[in-house]
C-alpha positions as CSV (number, residue, x, y, z in Angstrom):
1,X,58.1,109.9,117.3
2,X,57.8,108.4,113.7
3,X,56.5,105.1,112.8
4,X,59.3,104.1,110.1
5,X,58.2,100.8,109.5
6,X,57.6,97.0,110.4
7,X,60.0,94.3,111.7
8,X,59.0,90.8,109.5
9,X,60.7,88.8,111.9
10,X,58.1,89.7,114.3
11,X,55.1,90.3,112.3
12,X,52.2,88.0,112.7
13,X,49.8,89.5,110.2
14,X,47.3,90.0,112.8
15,X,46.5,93.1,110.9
16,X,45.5,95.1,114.5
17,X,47.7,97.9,112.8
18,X,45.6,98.5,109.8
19,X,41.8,98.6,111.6
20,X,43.2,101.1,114.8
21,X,45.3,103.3,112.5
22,X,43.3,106.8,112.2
23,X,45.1,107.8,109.0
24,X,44.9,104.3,107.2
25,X,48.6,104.0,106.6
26,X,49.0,100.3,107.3
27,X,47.4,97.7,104.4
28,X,47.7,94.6,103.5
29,X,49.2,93.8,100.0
30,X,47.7,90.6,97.6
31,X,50.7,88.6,99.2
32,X,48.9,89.1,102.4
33,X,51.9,91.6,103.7
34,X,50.9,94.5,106.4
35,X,52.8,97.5,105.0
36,X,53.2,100.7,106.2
37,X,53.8,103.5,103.5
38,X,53.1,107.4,104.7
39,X,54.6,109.1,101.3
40,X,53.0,112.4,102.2
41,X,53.8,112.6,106.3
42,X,49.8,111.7,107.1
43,X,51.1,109.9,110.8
44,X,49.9,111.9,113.3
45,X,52.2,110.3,115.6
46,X,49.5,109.0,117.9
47,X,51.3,105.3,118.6
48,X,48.2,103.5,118.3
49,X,49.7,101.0,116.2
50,X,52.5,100.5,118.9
51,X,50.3,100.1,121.7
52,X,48.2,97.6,119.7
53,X,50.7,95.4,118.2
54,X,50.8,92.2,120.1
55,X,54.3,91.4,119.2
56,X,56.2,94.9,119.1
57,X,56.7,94.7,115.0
58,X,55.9,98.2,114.4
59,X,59.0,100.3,114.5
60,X,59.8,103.6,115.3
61,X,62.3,106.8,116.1
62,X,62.2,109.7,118.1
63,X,60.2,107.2,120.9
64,X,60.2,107.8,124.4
65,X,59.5,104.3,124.5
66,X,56.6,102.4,125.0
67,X,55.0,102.3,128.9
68,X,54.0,98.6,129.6
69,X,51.9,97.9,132.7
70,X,49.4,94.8,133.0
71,X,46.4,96.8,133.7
72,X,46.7,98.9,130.2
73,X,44.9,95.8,128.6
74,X,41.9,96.2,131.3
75,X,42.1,99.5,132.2
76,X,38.8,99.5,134.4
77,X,40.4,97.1,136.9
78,X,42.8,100.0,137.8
79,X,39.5,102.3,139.4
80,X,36.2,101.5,139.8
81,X,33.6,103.3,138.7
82,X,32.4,104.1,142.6
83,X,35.7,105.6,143.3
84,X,36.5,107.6,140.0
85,X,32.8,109.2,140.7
86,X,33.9,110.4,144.2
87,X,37.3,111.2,143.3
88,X,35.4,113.6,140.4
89,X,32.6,114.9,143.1
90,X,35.5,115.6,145.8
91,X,37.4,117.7,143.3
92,X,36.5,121.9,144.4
93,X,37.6,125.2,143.2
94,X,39.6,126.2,145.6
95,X,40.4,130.1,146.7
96,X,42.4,129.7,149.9
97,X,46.1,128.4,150.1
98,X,48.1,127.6,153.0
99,X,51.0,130.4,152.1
100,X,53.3,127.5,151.5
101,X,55.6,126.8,148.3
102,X,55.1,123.7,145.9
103,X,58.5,121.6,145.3
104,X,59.1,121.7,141.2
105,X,59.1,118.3,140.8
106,X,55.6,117.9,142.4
107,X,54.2,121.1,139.9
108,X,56.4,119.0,137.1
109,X,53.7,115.7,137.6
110,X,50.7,118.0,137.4
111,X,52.6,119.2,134.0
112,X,53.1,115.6,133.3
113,X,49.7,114.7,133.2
114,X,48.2,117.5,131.0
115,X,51.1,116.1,128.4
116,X,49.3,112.6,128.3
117,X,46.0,114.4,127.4
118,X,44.2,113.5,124.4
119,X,44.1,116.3,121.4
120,X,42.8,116.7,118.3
121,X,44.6,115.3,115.4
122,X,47.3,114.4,117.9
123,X,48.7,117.8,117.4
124,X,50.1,118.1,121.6
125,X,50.0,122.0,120.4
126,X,49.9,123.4,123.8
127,X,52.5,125.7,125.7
128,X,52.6,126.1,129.5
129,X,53.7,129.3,131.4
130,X,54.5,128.7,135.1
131,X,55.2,131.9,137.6
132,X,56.2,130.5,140.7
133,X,57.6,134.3,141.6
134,X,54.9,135.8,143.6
135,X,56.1,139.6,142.5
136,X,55.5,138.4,139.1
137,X,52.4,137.0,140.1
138,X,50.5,139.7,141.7
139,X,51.9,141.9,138.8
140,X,49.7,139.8,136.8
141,X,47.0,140.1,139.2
142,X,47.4,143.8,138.7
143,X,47.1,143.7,134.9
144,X,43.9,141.9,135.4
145,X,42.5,143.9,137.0
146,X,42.8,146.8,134.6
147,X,40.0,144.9,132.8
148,X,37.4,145.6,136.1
149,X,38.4,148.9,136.1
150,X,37.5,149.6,132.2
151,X,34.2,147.7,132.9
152,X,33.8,150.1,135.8
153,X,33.9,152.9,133.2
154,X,31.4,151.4,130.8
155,X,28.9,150.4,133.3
156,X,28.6,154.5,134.0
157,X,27.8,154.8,130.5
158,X,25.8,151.3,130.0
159,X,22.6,153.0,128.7
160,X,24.9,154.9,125.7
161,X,27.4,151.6,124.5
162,X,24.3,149.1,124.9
163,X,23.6,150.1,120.8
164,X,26.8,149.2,120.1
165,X,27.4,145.6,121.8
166,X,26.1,142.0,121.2
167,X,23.3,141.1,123.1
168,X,25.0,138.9,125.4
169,X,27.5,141.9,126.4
170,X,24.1,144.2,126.6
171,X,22.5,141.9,128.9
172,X,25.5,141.7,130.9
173,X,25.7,145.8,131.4
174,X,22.6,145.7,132.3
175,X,22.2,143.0,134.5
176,X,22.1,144.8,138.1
177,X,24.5,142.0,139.0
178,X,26.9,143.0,137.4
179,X,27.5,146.7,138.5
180,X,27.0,144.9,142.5
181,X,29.4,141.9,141.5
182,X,32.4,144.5,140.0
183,X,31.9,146.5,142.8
184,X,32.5,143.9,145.3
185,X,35.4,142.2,143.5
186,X,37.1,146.3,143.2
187,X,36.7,147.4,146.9
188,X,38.2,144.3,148.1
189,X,41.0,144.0,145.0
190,X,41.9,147.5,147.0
191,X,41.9,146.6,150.8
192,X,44.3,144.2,149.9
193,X,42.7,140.9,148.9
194,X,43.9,138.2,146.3
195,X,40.7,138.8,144.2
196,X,42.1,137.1,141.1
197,X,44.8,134.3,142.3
198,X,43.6,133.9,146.0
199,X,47.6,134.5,147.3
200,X,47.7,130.5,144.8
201,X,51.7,130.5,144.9
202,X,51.4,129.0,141.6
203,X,50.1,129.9,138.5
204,X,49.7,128.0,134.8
205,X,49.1,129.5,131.5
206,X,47.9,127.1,128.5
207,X,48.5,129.1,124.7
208,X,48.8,127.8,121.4
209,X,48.0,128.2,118.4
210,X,44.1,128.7,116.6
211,X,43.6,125.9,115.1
212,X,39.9,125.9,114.6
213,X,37.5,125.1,117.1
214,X,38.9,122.2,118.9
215,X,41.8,124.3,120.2
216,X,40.1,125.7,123.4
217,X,38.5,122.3,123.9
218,X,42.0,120.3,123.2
219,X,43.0,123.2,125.9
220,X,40.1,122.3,128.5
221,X,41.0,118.9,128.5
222,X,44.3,119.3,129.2
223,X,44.4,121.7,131.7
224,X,41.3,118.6,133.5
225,X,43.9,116.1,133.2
226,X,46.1,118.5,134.7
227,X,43.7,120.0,138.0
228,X,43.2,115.8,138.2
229,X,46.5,115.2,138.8
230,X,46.3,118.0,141.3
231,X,44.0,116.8,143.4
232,X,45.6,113.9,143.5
233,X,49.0,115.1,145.0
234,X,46.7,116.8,147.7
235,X,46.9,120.2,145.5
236,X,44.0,122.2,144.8
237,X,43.6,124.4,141.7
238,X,40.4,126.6,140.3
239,X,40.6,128.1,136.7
240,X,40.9,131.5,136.3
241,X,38.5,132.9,133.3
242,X,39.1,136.4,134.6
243,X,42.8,135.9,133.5
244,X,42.4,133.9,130.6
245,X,40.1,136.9,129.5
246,X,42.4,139.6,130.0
247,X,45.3,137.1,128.3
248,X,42.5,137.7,125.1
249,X,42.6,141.2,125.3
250,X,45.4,142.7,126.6
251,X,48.1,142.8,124.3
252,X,50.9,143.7,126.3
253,X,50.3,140.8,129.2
254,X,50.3,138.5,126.6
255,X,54.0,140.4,125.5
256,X,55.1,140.3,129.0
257,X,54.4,136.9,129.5
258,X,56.7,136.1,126.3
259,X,53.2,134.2,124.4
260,X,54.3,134.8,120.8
261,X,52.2,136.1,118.3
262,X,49.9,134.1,116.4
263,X,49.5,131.8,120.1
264,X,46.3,132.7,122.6
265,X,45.8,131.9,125.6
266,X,43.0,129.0,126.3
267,X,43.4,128.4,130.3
268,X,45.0,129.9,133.3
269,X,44.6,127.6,136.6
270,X,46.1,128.3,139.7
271,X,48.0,125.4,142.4
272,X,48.2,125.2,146.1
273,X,47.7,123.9,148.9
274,X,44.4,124.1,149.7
275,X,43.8,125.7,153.4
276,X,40.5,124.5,153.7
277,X,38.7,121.3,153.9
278,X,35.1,120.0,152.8
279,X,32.9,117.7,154.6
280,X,30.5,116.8,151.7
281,X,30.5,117.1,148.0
282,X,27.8,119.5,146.6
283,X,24.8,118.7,144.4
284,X,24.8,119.8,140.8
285,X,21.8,120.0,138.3
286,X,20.6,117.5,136.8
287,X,21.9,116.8,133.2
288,X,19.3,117.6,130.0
289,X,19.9,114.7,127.5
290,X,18.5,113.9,124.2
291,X,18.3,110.1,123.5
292,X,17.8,109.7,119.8
């Protein structure tokens, strides 16, 4: 989409344009004319000045088109507060599928939502990876779990490396946790359980680019709007940080899965549907807040 301009026959000199526009590209001249001018490409293509125009005088190219529905002037009368907070406090990870296959078009509206997320600067720099194929998907349960069996290793010599590592990955080795908890997830990775993707018959991969630190949080959000979506197209999903960590360190997966150089990966989530059901939502800590 580029903004390319303003139709006079429409404009009403509200001047809406010039106080939402984030890069300040719309002013109003001594003849009290709005103008838009971007000399340098500053538009980060956001549409803000579309959605806010009252009478449709900003123009652009390259536009999907604009999406008009009553209820994007109020949006709060589309959900209550009551019912977003249980929709939120229903959501679970979930680690046991039904062994039945998504249609495309249903995983193509999850996919559909995370591309309405919000991102920083506008930049909609994310790349999705779906493996539907459940070969390819247990092969990259497999390559995962090359990262357990390295740990493995270390842990045996924990005492010698702990000189060499941060102190976060020190306490980790020598949490007693952790030697119990790889264990575990190792003896039953080899009696044949689903340890990483829980037998999910669909899996999601969010890379792009580094771009500072917004990029895994512009990643976070949506991959949210995504497990959202989900949830409501009676999917579940749970994010997979055992993947997305071997994604950051194993070269090769990342080759295998075609993510070009110079992209990482920020998420991996896994879709299905769920074979369980919950009878009440769980409690959570209470939040600790500032007020200054």
């Amino acid at each position: 989409m580029k903004i390319i301009g303003i139709n006079y026959e429409k404009c009403i000199a509200c001047k809406e344009c010039i106080e939402e526009c984030p890069s300040r590209l719309f002013y109003e001249e001594e003849t009290k004319k709005v103008v838009f001018k971007d000399p340098v490409n500053r538009c980060i293509a956001c549409g803000h000045c579309l959605a806010v125009c009252p009478e449709e005088a900003v123009m652009a190219e390259d536009s999907e088109g604009i999406y008009e529905f009553e209820e994007v002037k109020t949006p709060n009368k589309l959900l209550t507060i009551e019912n977003l907070m249980k929709f939120i406090r229903a959501r679970r990870s979930i680690r046991r599928f039904q062994k039945k296959a998504i249609p495309r078009e249903t995983i193509e509206k999850v996919l559909e939502a995370m591309r309405y997320a919000p991102s920083a600067s506008n930049l909609q720099n994310w790349n999705y990876i779906v493996l539907t194929d459940l070969e390819k998907i247990q092969h990259f349960a497999s390559e995962v779990m090359k990262l357990f069996y390295l740990v493995k290793k270390v842990l045996k010599i924990k005492f010698l490396v702990r000189w060499f590592v941060s102190k976060t990955t020190r306490d980790l080795l020598l949490d007693p946790k952790t030697e119990s908890s790889m264990n575990q997830l190792i003896n039953d990775y080899e009696a044949g359980s689903d340890v990483i993707f829980y037998k999910a018959p669909c899996v999601i991969v969010l890379h792009a680019p580094e771009y500072g630190q917004m990029t895994g949080a512009d990643g976070g959000i949506a991959l949210t709007h995504g497990i959202f979506a989900a949830q409501a197209l009676g999917l579940g999903t749970c994010w997979i940080g055992f993947a997305q960590e071997a994604l950051h360190r194993n070269k090769n997966l990342r080759k295998w899965l075609n993510i070009p150089n110079g992209r990482n990966c920020y998420g991996v989530i896994v879709l299905g549907y769920p074979d369980v059901r919950f009878q009440r939502a769980p409690p959570r800590k209470e939040l600790q807040i500032q007020w200054l």
